[in-house]
N, C-alpha and C positions, 0 to 999 in steps of 0.2 A: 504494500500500500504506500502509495507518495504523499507527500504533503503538497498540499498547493503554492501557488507561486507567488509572496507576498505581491501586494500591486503597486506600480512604479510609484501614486502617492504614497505610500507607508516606509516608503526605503529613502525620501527625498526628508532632508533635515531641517527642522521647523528654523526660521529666521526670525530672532526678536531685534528691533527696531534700537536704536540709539537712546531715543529718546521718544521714547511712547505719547501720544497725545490722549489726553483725557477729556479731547473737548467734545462733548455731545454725548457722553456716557452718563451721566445724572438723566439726562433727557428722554437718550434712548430706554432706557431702563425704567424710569416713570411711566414710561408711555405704554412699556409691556406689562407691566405689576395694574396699569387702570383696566387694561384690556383685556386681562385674565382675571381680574376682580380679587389679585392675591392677598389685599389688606382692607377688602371689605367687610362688613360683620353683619349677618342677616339675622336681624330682631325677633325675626319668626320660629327660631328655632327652638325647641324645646331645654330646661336645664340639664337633661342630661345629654346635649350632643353639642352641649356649649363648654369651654374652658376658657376661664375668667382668670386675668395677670393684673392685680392692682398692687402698681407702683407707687409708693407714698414721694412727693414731690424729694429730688435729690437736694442733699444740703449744698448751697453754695460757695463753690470753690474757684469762682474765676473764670477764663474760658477753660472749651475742652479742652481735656487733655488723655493720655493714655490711660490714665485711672475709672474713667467714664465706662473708656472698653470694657475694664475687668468687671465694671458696676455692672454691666449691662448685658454679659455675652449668657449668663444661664440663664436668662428670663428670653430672650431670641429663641436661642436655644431649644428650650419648651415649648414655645410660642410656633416655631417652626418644626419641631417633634409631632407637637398634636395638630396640627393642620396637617401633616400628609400621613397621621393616622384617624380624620375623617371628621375631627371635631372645628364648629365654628368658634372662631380663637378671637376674645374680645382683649386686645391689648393696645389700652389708649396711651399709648407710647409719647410724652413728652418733657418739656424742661421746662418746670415752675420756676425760672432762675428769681423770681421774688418773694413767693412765698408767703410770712406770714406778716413783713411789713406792704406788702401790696393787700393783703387780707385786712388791716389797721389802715387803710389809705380809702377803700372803697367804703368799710362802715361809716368812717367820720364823713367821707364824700356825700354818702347817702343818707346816713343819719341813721343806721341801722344797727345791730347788736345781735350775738347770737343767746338766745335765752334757753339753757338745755330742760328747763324744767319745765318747759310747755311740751305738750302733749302732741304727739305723732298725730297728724292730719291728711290721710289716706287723696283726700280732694282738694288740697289747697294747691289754690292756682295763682303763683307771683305774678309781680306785677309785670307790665313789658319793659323790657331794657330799654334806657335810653338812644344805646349804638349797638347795632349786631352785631356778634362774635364772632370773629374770623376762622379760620381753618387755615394752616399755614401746612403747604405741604411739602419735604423737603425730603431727599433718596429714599421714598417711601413711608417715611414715618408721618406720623397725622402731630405736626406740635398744637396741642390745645392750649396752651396759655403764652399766646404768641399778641394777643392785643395788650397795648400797654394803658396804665391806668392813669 
């Protein structure tokens, strides 16, 4: 018995470039994650075909840096585990870079207080925001707290 003949591509040696361009690659890449729907989260699905990642906002340290990766690589990780084993993966992936003095900016703005000893209200329905809340989208990640106050 012979083996076949590998094929003239497989024998021919990959060429990497000098200097690689990385222009259009956010883009391209965006534009395939919207068109596969791969960071969508469908409401309709039931709790047990859903797998929920909540992030408590990261403490602030400045810009990014390589510490962020290691914050971040086992919740992907999972988040990318249980999506190609079938579950809709609700992970509101962002950077509250302000936190709890943006949280003391908006009460005194508003005139508002959180008061924890009133009583769960199954139907209360806020008031409407002044300005609508953006969505900032950026190599796939959905940032939620991307308007400034």
């Amino acid at each position: 018995m012979s083996l076949p003949t590998p094929a003239a591509s497989l024998t021919t040696t990959p060429s990497v470039p000098d200097k690689p361009s990385l222009d259009g690659i956010e883009a391209t890449w965006s534009q395939r994650w919207e068109d596969n729907g791969t960071f969508r989260f469908d409401r309709s699905k039931t709790r047990d075909q859903v797998f929920s990642i909540d992030t408590p906002p990261p403490t602030v340290s400045g810009s990014l840096h390589v510490g962020h990766v290691f914050s971040y690589t086992h919740t992907d990780c999972m988040a990318r585990y249980k999506r190609m084993r079938g579950f809709e993966v609700f992970y509101p992936m962002g950077w509250d870079d302000n936190g709890l003095p943006t949280e003391r900016r908006v009460q005194n703005y508003f005139g508002v207080r959180c008061d924890p000893s009133l009583p769960y209200q199954a139907d209360f329905e806020p008031r409407p925001s002044p300005t609508p809340r953006t969505n900032c989208r950026s190599a796939g990640a959905i940032l939620w707290s991307c308007a400034s106050a």
